[in-house]
N, C-alpha and C positions, 0 to 999 in steps of 0.2 A: 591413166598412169603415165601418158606421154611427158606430162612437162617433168615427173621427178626423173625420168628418161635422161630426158634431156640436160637436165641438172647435174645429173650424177657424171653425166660424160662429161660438160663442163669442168668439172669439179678436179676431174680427174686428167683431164688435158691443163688447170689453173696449175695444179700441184707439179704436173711436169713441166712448165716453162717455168714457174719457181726457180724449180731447180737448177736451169740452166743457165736461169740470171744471177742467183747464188754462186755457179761454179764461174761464171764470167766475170764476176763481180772479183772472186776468191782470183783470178788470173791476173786482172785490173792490177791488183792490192799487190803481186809480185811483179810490175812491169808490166808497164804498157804492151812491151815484146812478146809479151807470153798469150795476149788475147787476138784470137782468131780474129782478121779484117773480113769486114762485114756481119760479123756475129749478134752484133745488138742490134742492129737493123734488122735483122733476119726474128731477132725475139720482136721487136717491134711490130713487124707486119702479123706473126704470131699472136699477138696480144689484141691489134685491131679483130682481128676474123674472130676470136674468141669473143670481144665483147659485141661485134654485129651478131653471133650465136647466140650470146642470151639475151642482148637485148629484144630480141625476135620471138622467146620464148611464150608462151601464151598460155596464163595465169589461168584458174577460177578464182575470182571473187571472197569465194570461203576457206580458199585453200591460201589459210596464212602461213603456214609454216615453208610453204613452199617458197611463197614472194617471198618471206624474210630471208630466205638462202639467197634467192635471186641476187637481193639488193648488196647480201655479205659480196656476193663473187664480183659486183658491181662494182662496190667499196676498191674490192682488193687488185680487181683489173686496174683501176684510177690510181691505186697506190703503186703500181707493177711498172703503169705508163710513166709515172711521176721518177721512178727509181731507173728506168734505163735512158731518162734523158739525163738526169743527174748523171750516171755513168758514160753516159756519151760526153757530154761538158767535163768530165775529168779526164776522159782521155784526150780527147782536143786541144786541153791544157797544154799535154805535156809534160805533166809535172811528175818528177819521179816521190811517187809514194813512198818509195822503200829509203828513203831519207830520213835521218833520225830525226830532222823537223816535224815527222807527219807520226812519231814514234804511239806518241798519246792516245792518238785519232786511232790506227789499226789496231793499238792493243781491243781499244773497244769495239769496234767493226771487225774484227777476226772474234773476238766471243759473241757476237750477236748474227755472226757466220754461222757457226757452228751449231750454236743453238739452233736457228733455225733448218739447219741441215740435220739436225740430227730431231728437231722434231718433226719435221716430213720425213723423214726414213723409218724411224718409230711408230710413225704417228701417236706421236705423244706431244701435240703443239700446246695443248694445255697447261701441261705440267713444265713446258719452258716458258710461257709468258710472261710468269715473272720476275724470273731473269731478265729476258729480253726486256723487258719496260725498265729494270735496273739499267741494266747497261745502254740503253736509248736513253732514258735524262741524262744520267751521269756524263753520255759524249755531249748531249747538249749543253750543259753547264762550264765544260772544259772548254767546248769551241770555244761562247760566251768569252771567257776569261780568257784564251789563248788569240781571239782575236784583238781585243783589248789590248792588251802587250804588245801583241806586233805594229797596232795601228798606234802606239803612244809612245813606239821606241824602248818599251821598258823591259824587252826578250833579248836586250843588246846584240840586234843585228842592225844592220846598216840598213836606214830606212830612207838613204836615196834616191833610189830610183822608186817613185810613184807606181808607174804601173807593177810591178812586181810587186809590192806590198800588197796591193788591190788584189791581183793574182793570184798571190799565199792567201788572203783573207777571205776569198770564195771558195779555195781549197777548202778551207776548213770547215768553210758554211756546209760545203758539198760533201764532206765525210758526217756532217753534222746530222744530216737531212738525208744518206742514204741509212744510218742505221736506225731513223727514226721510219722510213718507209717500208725496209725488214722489217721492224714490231709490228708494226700496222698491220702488211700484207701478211703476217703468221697470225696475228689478231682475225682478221675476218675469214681465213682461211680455216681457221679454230670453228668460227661461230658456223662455217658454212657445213662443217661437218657434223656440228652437234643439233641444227635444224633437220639435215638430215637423217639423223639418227633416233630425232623427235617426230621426225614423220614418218619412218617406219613403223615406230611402235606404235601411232597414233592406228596405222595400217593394220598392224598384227591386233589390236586389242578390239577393230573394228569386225575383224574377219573374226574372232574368235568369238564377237557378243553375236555375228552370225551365226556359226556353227551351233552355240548353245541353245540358240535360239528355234533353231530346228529339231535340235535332241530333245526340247520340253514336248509334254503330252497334249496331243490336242486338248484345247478347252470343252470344241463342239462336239457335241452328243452325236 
């Protein structure tokens, strides 16, 4: 039973740094000013130790249901790493979000906040996924187009200055690309719970074909 041990404590340290990249993410989104220095680094080094933990874990062979969780919490580490560099890269910028330029991008990135905040506190990530998969294409399709315009001139701002255009134009990429790494990381964070919840019962229905199996009458005379 050690590696589903092991699992479940993963599981449950993955869902608390979640969270605390959601609420830093939610600080980002009102001003740079309002997120704690050093705090993404600090989730950073978090999220390495987390995945030297499971990568270290030590399978059986037959126990699929286990490895399949393993590989979910893998997925959603990668996706986790991938979203607080983006978040790093937008604070760096510089760029004030809270500008009615970026108006488009948080409407969608504050519901696909919530959603996933509100399905790790529920635990109800299933029942928001597809929302969250709505509101991830839909930013994706608006950056699309919202970069477009800015890089073509056709959002009638002044598209003099080169490197600022470029600089708007990764903004967008980067709001684009962190709500699609929230659906992801609530995505395998879903699948890691319902392996989970597949190996138990796998567990309970094994212990229980024991038990009846002791309550039958001897056969031998």
């Amino acid at each position: 039973a050690l590696p589903a041990v092991a699992l479940e404590a993963s599981q449950r340290v993955l869902e608390h740094t979640t969270v605390q990249i959601l609420q830093a993410y939610r600080a980002l989104l009102a001003g740079s000013a309002a997120l704690e220095p050093g705090r993404l680094q600090a989730l950073g080094r978090s999220l390495e130790t987390t995945y030297a933990f499971v990568s270290r874990i030590e399978m059986l062979p037959s126990d699929r249901a286990a490895t399949a969780q393993r590989i979910a919490q893998l997925h959603a580490i990668d996706h986790l790493l991938r979203l607080r560099v983006r978040l790093d890269d937008l604070l760096r910028a510089g760029i004030d979000l809270t500008s009615p330029r970026y108006a488009w991008a948080l409407s969608h990135n504050q519901t696909i906040l919530e959603l996933a905040e509100r399905g790790l506190r529920e635990h109800r990530l299933t029942d928001m996924l597809p929302e969250l998969q709505v509101n991830a294409v839909g930013l994706t399709e608006l950056s699309r187009q919202m970069r477009h315009e800015l890089l073509d001139g056709s959002d009638d701002h002044d598209i003099s200055d080169a490197a600022t255009v470029l600089l708007k134009a990764d903004a967008y990429r980067g709001l684009e690309r962190t709500g699609h790494h929230l659906w992801r990381i609530s995505h395998y964070l879903d699948l890691c719970d319902t392996y989970w919840e597949c190996y138990w019962d796998a567990v309970s229905k094994a212990t229980q074909d024991v038990l009846q199996g002791d309550q039958q009458p001897s056969l031998q005379k």
